[in-house]
C-alpha positions in Angstrom: 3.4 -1.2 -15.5 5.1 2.3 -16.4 3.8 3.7 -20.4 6.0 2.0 -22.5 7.0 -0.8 -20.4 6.0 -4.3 -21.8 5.3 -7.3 -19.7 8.3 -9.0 -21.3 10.1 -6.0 -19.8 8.7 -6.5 -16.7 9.4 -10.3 -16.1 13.1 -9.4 -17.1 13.3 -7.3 -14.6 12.3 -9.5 -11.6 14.3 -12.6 -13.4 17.0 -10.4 -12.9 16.0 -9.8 -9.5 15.3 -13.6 -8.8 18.8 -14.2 -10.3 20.5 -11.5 -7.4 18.2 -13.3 -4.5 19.8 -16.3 -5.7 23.7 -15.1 -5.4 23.0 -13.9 -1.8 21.3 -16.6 -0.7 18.4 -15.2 1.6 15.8 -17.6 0.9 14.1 -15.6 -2.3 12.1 -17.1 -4.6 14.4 -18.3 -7.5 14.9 -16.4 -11.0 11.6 -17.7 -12.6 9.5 -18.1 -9.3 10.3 -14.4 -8.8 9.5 -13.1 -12.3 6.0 -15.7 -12.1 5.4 -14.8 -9.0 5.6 -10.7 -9.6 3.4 -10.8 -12.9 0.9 -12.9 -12.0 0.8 -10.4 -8.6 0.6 -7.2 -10.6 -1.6 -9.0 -12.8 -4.0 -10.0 -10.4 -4.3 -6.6 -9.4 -4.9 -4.6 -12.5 -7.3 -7.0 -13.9 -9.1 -7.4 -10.2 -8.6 -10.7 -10.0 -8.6 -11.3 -6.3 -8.8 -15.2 -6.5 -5.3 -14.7 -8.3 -4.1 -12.3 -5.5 -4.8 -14.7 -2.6 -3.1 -17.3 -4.3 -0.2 -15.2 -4.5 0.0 -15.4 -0.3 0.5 -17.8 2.2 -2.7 -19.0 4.6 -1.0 -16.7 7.4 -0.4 -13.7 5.3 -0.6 -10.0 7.5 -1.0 -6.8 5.4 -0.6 -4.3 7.4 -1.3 -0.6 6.0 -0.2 1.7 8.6 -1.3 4.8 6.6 -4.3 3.7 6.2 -5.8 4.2 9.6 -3.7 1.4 11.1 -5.7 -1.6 8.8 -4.2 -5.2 9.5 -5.7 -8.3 7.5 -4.8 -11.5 9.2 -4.8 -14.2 6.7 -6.4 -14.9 3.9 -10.3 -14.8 4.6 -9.2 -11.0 6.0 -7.1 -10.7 3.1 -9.4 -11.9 0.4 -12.2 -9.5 2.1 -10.2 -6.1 1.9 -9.2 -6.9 -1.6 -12.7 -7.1 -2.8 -13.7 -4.3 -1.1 -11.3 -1.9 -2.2 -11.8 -3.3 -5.5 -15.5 -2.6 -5.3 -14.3 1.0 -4.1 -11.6 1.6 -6.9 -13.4 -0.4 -9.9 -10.3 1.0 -12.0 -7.7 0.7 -9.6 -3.8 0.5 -11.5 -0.4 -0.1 -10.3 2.9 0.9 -11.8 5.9 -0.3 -11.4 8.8 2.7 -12.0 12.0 1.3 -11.2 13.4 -2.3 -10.1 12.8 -3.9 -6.6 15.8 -3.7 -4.2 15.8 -7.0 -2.1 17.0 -7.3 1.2 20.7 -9.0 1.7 20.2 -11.2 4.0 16.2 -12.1 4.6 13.4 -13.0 2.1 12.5 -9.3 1.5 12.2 -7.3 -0.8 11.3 -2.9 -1.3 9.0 -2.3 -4.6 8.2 1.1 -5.6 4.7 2.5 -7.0 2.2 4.4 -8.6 -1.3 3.6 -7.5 -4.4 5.2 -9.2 -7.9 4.6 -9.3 -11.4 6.7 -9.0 -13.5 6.3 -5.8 -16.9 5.0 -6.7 -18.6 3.2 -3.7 -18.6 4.0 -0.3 -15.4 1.9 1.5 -15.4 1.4 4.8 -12.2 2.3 6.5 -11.2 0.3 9.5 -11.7 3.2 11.9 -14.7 4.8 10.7 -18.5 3.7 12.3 -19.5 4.2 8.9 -18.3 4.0 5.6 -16.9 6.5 4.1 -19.0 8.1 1.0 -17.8 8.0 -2.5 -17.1 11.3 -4.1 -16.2 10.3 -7.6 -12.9 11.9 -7.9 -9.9 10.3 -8.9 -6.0 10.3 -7.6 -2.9 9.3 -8.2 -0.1 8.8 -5.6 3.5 6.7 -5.1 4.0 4.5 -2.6 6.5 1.8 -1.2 5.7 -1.9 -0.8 7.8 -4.0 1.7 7.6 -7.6 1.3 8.4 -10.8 2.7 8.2 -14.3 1.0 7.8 -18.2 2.5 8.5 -20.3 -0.5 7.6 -18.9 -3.7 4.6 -16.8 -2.1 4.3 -12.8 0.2 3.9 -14.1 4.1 3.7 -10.3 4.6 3.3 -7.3 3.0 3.7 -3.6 4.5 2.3 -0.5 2.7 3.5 3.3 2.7 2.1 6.2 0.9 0.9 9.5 1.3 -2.2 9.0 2.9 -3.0 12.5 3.3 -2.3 13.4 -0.1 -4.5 10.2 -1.1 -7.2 12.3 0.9 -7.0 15.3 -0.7 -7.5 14.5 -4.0 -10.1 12.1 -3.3 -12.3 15.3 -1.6 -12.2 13.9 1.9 -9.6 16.4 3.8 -9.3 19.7 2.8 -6.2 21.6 1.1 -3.3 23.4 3.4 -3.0 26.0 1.5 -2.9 29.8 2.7 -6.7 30.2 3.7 -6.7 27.1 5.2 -3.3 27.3 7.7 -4.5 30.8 8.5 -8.0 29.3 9.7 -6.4 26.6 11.6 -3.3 28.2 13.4 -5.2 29.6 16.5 -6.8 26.4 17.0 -3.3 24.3 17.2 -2.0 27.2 19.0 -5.0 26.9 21.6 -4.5 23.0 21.5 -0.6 23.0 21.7 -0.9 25.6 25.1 -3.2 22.9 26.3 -1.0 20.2 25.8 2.4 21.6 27.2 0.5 22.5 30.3 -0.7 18.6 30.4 3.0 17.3 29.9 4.1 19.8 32.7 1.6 18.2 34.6 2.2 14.6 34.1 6.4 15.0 34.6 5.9 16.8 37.7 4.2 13.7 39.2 
C-alpha cells in the first residue's frame, strides 16, 4: 500500500470496486469477496507468504510475464515455485497500490496499477538464462500494470507489464543509455541494421 494509505482504506477501495462488478454484472467477485480477496493477495505478498498467494488462484492459474523474458507458470505447482523463488531473490520485495483498479465491463477482469520494489540478494534464475543470474545487491523501484482474470472468488490468470529494462538497470545488470553509451553502440546497430535490410531484400525478392 501507498504511505499513508491504511488497510481499512484499502479494503474500501476494492468493496467499492466489488460493488461496480456487481452493477455490471460480468461475473466479478462480489463487494466483500473482492475486498477479501485483494488484501489477503497484497498481503500475501508483502509478508511472503506464498501458501496465502496460491490460495488466492485457481489449480489452472497461467502467469504469464511477458517482460520478463517471456516467463509462463502453468498452475499452481509452477506457480507456487516462481513465487518462492523470486521471494528468495527479493527477501524485501513490496507492492503498492497508487490508484483504484479499473475492471473490465463485460468479463471477470480487472487492470491494477503498481509500484514494485525490492533488493536483489540471491542469484534468480530467469527462464531464459543457462545459468542464474548473479545477485548484485542493489535495489529498484519500478511501476507496473497487473491484468487479471477471476473464476469464482479466485485470479485464473494474471498478466504482468513493467519496465523491464529499467528493472535492469537499476539492478546493475544492463548498462545505462546515456551519451557514452549510444555513442559506443550506434556503429554497431548501424552495421547490424545494413545487414538486416539487405536480408529482408533478400527474403521478399523470393
Amino acid at each position: 500500500m501507498s504511505v499513508g494509505q491504511t488497510v481499512s482504506e484499502y479494503e474500501r477501495i476494492y468493496e467499492r470496486v466489488g460493488e461496480l462488478a456487481e452493477e455490471v454484472g460480468n461475473g466479478m467477485p462480489g463487494p466483500s469477496a473482492m475486498r477479501d480477496l485483494a488484501v489477503r493477495w497484497l498481503d500475501a505478498w508483502n509478508n511472503h507468504d506464498v501458501d496465502t498467494m496460491v490460495a488466492c488462484t485457481t489449480e489452472d492459474i497461467v502467469m504469464d510475464d511477458p517482460t520478463a523474458l517471456g516467463l509462463v507458470a502453468r498452475g499452481q505447482d509452477e506457480f507456487r515455485s516462481f513465487c518462492g523463488d523470486f521471494i528468495e531473490s527479493f527477501p524485501d520485495i513490496h507492492f503498492e497500490i497508487p490508484n483504484r483498479p479499473c475492471i473490465g465491463v463485460d468479463e471477470p477482469r480487472m487492470a491494477v496499477q503498481w509500484r514494485m520494489s525490492g533488493t536483489f540478494m540471491r542469484d534468480f534464475t530467469a527462464p531464459a538464462a543457462t545459468v542464474p543470474l548473479a545477485a548484485t545487491g542493489r535495489s529498484f523501484a519500478i511501476d507496473g500494470l497487473d491484468l487479471y482474470e477471476f473464476r469464482g472468488d479466485r485470479i485464473c490468470s494474471w498478466r504482468l507489464y513493467y519496465d523491464a529494462y529499467a528493472m535492469s538497470v537499476q539492478l546493475g545488470l544492463a548498462p545505462p543509455l546515456d551519451g557514452r553509451m549510444m555513442r559506443m553502440l550506434a556503429p554497431t546497430q548501424r552495421m547490424r541494421a545494413a545487414l538486416m535490410r539487405r536480408r529482408a531484400r533478400r527474403q521478399r525478392a523470393q
